[in-house]
Biopython code that builds the backbone (N, CA, C, O; Angstrom):
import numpy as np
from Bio.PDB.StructureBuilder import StructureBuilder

atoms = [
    (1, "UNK", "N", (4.949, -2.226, -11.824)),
    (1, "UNK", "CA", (5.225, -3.639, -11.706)),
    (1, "UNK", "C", (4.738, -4.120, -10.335)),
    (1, "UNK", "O", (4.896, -3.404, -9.346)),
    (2, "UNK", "N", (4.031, -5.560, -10.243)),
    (2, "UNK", "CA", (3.558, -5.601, -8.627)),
    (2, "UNK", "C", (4.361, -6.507, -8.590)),
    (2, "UNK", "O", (4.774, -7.317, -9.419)),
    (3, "UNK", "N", (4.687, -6.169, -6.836)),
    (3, "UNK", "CA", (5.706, -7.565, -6.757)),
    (3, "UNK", "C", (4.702, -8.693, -6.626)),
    (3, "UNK", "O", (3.474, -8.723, -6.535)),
    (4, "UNK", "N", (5.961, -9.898, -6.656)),
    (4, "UNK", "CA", (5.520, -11.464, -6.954)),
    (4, "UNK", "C", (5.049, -11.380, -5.089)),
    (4, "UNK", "O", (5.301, -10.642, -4.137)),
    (5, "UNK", "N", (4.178, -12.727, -5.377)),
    (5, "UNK", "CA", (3.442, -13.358, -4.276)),
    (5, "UNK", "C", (4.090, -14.166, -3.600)),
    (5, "UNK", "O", (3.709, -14.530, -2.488)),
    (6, "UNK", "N", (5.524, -14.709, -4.338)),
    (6, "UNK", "CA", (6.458, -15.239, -3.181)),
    (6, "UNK", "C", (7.248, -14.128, -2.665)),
    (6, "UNK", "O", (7.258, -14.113, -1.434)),
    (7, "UNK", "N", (7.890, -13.223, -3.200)),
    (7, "UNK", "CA", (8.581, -12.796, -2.382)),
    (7, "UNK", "C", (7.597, -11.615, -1.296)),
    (7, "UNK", "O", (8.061, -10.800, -0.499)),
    (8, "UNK", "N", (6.465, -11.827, -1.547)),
    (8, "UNK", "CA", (5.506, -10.783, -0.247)),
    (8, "UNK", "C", (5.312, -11.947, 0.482)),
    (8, "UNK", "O", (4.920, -11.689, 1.620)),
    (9, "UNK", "N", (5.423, -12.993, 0.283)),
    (9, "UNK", "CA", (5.136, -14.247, 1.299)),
    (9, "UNK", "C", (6.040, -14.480, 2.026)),
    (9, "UNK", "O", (5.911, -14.993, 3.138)),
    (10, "UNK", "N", (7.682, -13.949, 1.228)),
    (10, "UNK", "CA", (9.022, -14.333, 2.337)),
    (10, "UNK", "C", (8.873, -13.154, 3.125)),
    (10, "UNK", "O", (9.107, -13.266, 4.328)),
    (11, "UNK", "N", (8.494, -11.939, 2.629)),
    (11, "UNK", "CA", (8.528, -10.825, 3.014)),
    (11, "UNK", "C", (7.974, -11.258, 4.850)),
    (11, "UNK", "O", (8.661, -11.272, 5.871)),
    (12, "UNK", "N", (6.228, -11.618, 4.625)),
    (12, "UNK", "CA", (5.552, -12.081, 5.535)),
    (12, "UNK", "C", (6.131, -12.724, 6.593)),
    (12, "UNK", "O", (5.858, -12.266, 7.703)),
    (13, "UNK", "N", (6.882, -13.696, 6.533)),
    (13, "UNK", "CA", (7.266, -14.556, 6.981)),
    (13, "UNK", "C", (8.561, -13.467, 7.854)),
    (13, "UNK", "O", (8.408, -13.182, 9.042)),
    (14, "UNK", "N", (9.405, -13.119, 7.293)),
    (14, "UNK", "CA", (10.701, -12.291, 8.330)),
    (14, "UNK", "C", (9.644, -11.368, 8.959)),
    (14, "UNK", "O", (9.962, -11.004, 10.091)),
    (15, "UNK", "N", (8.559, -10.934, 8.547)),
    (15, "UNK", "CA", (8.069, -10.069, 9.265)),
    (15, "UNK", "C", (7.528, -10.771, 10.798)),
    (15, "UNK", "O", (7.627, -10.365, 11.956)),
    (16, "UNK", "N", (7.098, -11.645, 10.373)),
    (16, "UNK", "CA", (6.419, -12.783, 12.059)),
    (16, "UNK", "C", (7.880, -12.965, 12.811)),
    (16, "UNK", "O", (8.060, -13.231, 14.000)),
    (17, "UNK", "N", (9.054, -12.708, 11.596)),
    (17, "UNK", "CA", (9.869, -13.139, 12.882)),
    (17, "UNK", "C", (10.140, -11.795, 13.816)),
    (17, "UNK", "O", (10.180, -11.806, 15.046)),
    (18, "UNK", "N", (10.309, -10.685, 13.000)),
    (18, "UNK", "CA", (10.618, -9.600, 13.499)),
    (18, "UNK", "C", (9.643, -9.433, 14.597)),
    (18, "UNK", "O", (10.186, -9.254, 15.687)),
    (19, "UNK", "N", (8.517, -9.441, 14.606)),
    (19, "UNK", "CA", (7.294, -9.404, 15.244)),
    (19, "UNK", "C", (7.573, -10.273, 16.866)),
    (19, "UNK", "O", (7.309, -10.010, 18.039)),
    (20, "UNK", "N", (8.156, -11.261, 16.233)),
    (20, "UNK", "CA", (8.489, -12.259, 17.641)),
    (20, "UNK", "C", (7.155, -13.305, 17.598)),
    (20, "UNK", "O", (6.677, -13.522, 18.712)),
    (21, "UNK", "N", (6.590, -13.881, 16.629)),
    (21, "UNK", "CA", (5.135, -14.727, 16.534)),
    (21, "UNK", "C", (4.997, -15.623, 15.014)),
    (21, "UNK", "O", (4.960, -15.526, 13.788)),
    (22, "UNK", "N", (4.955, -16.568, 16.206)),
    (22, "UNK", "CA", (4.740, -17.943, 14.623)),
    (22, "UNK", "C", (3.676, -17.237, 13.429)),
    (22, "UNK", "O", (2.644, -16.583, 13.583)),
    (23, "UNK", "N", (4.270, -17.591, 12.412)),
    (23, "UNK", "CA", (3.848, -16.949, 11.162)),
    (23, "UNK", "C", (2.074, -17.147, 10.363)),
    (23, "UNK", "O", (1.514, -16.750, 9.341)),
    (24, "UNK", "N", (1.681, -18.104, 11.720)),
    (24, "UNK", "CA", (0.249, -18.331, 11.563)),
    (24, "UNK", "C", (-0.525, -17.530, 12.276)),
    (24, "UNK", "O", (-1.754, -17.501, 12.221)),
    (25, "UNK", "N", (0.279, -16.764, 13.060)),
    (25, "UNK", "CA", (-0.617, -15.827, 14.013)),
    (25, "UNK", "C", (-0.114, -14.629, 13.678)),
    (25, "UNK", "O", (-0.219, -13.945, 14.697)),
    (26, "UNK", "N", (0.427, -13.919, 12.727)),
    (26, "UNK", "CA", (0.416, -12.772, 12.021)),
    (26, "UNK", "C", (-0.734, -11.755, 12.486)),
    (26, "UNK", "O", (-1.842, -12.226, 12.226)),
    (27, "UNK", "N", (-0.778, -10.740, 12.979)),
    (27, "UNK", "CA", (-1.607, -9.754, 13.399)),
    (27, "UNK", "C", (-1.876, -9.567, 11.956)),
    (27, "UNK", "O", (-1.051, -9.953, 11.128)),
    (28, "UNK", "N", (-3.450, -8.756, 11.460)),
    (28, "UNK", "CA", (-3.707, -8.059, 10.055)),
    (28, "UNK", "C", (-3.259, -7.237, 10.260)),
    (28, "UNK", "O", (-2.622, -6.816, 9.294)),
    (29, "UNK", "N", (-3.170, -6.247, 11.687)),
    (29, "UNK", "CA", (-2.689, -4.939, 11.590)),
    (29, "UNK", "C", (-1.841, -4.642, 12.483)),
    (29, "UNK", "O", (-1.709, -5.413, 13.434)),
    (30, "UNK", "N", (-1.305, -3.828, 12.424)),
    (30, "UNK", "CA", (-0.323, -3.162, 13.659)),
    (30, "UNK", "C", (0.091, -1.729, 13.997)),
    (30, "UNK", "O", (0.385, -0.983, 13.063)),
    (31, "UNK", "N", (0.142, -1.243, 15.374)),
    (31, "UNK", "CA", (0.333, 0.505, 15.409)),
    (31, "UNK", "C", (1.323, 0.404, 14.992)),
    (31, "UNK", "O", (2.054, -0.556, 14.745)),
    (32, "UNK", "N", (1.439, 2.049, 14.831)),
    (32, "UNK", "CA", (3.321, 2.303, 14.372)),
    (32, "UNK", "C", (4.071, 2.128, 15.124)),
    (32, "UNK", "O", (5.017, 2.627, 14.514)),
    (33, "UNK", "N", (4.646, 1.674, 16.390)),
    (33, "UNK", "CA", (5.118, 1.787, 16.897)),
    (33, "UNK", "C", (5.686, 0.045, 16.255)),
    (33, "UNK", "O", (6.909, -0.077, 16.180)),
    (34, "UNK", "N", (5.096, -0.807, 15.963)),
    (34, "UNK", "CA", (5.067, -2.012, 15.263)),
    (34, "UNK", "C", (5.806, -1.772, 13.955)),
    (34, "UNK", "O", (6.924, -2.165, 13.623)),
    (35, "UNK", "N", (4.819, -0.951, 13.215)),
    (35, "UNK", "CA", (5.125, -0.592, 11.959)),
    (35, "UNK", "C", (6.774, -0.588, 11.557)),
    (35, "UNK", "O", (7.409, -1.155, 10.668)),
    (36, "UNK", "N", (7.257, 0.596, 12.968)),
    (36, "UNK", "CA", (8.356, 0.936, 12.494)),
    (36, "UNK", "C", (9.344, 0.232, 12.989)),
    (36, "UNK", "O", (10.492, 0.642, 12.818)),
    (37, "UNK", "N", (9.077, -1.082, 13.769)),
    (37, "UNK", "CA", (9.781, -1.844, 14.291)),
    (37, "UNK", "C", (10.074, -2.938, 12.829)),
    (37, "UNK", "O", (11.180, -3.316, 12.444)),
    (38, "UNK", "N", (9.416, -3.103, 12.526)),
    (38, "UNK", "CA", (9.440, -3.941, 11.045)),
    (38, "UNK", "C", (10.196, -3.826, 9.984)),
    (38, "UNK", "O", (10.902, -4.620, 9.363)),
    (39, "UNK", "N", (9.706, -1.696, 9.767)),
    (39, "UNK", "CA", (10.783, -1.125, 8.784)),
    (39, "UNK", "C", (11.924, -1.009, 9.310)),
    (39, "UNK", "O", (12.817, -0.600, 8.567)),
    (40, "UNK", "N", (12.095, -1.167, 10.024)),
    (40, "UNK", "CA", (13.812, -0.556, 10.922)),
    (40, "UNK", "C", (13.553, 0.253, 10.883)),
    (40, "UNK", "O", (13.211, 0.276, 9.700)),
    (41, "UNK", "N", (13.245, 1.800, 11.466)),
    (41, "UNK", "CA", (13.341, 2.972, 11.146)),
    (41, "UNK", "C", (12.378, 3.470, 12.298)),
    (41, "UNK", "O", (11.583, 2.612, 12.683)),
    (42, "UNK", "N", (12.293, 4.980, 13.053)),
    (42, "UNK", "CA", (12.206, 5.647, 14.194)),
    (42, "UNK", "C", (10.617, 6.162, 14.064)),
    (42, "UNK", "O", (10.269, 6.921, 13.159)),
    (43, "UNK", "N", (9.864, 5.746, 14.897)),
    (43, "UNK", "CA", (8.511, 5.719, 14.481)),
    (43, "UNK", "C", (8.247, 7.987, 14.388)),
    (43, "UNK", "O", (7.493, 8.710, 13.737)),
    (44, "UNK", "N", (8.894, 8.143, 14.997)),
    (44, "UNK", "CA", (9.034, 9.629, 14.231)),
    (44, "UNK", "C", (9.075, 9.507, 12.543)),
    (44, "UNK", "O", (8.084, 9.969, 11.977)),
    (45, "UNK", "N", (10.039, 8.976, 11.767)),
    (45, "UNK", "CA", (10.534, 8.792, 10.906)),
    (45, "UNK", "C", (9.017, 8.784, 10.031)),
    (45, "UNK", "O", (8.649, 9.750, 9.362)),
    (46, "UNK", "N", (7.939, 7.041, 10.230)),
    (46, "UNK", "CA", (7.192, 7.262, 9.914)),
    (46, "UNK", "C", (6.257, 8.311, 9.585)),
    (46, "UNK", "O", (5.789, 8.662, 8.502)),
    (47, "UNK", "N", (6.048, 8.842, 11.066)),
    (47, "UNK", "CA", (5.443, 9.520, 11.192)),
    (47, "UNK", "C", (5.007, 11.283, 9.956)),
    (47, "UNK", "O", (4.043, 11.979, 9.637)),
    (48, "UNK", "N", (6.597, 11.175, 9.700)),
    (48, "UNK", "CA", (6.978, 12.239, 8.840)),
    (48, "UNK", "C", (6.656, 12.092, 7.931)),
    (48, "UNK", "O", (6.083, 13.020, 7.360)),
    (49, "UNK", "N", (6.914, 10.363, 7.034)),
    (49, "UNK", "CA", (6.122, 10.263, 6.159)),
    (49, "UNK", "C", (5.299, 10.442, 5.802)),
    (49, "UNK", "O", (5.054, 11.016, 4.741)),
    (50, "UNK", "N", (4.369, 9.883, 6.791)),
    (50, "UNK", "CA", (2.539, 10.054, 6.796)),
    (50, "UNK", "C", (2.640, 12.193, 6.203)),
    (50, "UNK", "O", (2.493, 12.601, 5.051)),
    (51, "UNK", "N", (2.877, 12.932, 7.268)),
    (51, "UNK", "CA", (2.750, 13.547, 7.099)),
    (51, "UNK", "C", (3.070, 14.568, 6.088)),
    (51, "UNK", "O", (2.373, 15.581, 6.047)),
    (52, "UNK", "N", (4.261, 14.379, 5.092)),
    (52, "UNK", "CA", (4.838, 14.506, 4.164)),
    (52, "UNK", "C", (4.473, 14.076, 2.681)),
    (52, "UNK", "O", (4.896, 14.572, 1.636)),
    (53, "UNK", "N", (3.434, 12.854, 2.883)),
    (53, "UNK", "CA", (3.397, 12.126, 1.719)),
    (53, "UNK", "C", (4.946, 11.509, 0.788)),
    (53, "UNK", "O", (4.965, 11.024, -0.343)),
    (54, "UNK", "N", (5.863, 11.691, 1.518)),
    (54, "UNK", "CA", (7.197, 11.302, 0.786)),
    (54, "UNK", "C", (6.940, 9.878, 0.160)),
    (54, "UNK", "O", (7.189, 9.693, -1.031)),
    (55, "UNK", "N", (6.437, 8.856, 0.971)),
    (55, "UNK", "CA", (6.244, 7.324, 0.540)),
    (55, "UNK", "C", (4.525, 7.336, 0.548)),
    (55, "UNK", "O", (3.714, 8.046, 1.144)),
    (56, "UNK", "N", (4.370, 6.106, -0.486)),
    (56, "UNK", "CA", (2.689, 5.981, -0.425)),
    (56, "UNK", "C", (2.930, 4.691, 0.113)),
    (56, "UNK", "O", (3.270, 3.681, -0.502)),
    (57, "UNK", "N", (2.654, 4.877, 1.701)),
    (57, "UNK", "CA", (2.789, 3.837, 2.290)),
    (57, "UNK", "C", (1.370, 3.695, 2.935)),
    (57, "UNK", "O", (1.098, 4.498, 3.828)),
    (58, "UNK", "N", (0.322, 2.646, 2.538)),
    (58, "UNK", "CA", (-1.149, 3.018, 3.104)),
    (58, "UNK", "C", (-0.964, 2.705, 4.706)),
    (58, "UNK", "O", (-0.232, 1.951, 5.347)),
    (59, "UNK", "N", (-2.010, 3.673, 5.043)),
    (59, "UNK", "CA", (-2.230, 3.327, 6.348)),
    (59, "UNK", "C", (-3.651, 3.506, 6.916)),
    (59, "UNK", "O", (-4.542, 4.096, 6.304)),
    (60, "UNK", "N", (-3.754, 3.100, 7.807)),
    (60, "UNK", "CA", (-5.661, 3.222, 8.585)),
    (60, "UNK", "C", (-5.422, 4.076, 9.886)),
    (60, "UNK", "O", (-4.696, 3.803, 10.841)),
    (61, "UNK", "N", (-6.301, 5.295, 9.658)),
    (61, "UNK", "CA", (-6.225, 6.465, 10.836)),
    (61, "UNK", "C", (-7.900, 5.906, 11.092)),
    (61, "UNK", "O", (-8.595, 5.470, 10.174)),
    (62, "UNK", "N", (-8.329, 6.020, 12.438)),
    (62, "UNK", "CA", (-8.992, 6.006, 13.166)),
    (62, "UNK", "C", (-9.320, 7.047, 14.319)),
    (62, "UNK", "O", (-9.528, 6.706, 15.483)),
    (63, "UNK", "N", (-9.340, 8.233, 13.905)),
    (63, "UNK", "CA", (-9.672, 8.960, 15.613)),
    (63, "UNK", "C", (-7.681, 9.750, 15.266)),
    (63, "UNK", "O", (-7.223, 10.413, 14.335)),
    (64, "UNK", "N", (-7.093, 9.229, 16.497)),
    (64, "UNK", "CA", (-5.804, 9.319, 16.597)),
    (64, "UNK", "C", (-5.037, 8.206, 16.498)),
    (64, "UNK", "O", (-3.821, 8.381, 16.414)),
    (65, "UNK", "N", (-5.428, 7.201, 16.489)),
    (65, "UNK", "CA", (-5.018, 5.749, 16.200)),
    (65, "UNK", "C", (-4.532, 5.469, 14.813)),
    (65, "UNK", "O", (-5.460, 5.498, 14.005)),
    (66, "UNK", "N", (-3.234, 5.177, 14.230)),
    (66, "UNK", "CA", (-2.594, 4.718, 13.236)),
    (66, "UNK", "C", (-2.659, 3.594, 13.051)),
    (66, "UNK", "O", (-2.570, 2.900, 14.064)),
    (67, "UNK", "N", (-2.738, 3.279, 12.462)),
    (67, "UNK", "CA", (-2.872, 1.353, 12.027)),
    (67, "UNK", "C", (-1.723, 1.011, 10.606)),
    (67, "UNK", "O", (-1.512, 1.916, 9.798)),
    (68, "UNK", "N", (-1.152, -0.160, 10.465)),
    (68, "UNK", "CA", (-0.912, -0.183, 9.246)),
    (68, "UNK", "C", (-0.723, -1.810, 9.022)),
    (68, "UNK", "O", (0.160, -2.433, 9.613)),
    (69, "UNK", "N", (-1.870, -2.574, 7.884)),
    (69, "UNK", "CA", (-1.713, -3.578, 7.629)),
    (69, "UNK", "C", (-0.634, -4.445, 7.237)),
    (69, "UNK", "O", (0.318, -4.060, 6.557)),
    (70, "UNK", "N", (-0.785, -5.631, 7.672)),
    (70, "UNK", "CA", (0.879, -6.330, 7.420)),
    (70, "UNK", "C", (1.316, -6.711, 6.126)),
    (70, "UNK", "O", (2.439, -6.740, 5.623)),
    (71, "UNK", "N", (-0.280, -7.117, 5.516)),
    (71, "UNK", "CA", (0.456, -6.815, 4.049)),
    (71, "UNK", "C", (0.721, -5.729, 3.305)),
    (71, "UNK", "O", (1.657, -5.626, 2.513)),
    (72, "UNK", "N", (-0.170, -4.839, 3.574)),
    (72, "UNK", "CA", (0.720, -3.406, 2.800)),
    (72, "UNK", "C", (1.877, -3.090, 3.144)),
    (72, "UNK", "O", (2.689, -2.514, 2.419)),
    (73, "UNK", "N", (2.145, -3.624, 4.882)),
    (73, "UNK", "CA", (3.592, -3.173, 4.617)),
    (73, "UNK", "C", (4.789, -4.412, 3.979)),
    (73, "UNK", "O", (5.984, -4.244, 4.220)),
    (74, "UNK", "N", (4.533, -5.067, 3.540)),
    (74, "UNK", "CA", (5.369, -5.989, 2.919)),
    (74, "UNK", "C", (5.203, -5.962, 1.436)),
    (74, "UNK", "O", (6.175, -6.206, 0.721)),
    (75, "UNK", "N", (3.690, -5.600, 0.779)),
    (75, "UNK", "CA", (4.145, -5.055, -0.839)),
    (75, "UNK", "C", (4.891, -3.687, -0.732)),
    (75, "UNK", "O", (5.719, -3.629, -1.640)),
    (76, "UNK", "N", (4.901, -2.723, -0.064)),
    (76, "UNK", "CA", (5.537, -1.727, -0.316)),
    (76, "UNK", "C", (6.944, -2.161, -0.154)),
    (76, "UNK", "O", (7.754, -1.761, -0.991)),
    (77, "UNK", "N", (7.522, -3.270, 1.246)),
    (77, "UNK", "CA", (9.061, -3.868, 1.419)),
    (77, "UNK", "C", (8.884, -4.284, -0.156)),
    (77, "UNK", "O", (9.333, -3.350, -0.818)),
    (78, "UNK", "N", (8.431, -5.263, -0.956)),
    (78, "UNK", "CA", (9.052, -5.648, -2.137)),
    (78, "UNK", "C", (8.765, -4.947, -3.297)),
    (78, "UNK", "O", (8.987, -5.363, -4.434)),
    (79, "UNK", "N", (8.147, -3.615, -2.932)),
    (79, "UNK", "CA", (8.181, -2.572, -4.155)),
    (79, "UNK", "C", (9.691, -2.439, -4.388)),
    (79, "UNK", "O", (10.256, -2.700, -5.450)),
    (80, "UNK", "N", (10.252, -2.017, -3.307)),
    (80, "UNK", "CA", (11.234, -1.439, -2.952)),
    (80, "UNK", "C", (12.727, -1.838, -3.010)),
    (80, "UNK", "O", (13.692, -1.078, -3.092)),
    (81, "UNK", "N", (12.712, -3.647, -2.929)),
    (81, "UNK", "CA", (13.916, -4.807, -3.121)),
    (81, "UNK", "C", (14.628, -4.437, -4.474)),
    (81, "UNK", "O", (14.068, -4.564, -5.563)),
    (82, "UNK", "N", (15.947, -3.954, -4.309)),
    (82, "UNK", "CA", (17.139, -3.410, -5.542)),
    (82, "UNK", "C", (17.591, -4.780, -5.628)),
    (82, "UNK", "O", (17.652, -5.540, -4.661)),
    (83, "UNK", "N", (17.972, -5.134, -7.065)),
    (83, "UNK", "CA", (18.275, -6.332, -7.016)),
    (83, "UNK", "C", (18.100, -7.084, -8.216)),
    (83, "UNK", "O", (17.039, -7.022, -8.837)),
    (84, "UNK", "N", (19.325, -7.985, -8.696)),
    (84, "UNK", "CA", (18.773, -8.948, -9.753)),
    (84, "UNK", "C", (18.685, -10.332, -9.430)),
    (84, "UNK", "O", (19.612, -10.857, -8.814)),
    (85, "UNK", "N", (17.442, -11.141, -9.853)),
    (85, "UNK", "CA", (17.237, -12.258, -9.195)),
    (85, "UNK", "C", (18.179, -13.160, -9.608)),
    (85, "UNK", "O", (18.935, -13.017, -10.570)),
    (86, "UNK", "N", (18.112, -14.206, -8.772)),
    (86, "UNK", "CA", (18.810, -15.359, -9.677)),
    (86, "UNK", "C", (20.293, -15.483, -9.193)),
    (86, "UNK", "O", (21.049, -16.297, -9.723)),
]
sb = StructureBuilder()
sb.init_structure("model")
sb.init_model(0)
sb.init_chain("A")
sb.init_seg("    ")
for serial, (resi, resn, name, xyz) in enumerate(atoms, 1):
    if name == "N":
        sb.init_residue(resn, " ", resi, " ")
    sb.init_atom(name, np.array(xyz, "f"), 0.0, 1.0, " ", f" {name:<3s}", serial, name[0])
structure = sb.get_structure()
């Protein structure tokens, strides 16, 4: 099931706030150290992931450089939303 395009858009949006930046200036990407500021969670934590494959959470390796786009990480946040609408 893919999530809906509004709720990756509200998604977007708490994410600029978390970020600390009006929602028009959204970075495309961000290190983990970002990443895991977003997910709540200990950029170790990530890290384990990556390395684990536990979550298919995409990401962009470069060299030693982690990257992870802001919208992938917000379809994976609304893969993830438990919940009945309405």
């Amino acid at each position: 099931m893919q999530p809906q395009s509004e709720t990756v858009s509200q998604i977007m949006l708490e994410i600029a706030r978390a970020l600390n930046c009006p929602p028009e200036a959204i970075p495309a990407q961000v290190d983990e150290t970002a990443a895991a500021q977003i997910l709540n969670i200990k950029k170790s934590t990530l890290s384990n992931w990556r390395c684990t494959g536990r979550y298919h959470l995409p990401y962009i390796k470069t060299g030693r450089l982690v990257r992870y786009r802001i919208f992938d990480l917000a379809e994976w946040i609304a893969r993830r939303r438990v919940g009945a609408e309405g």
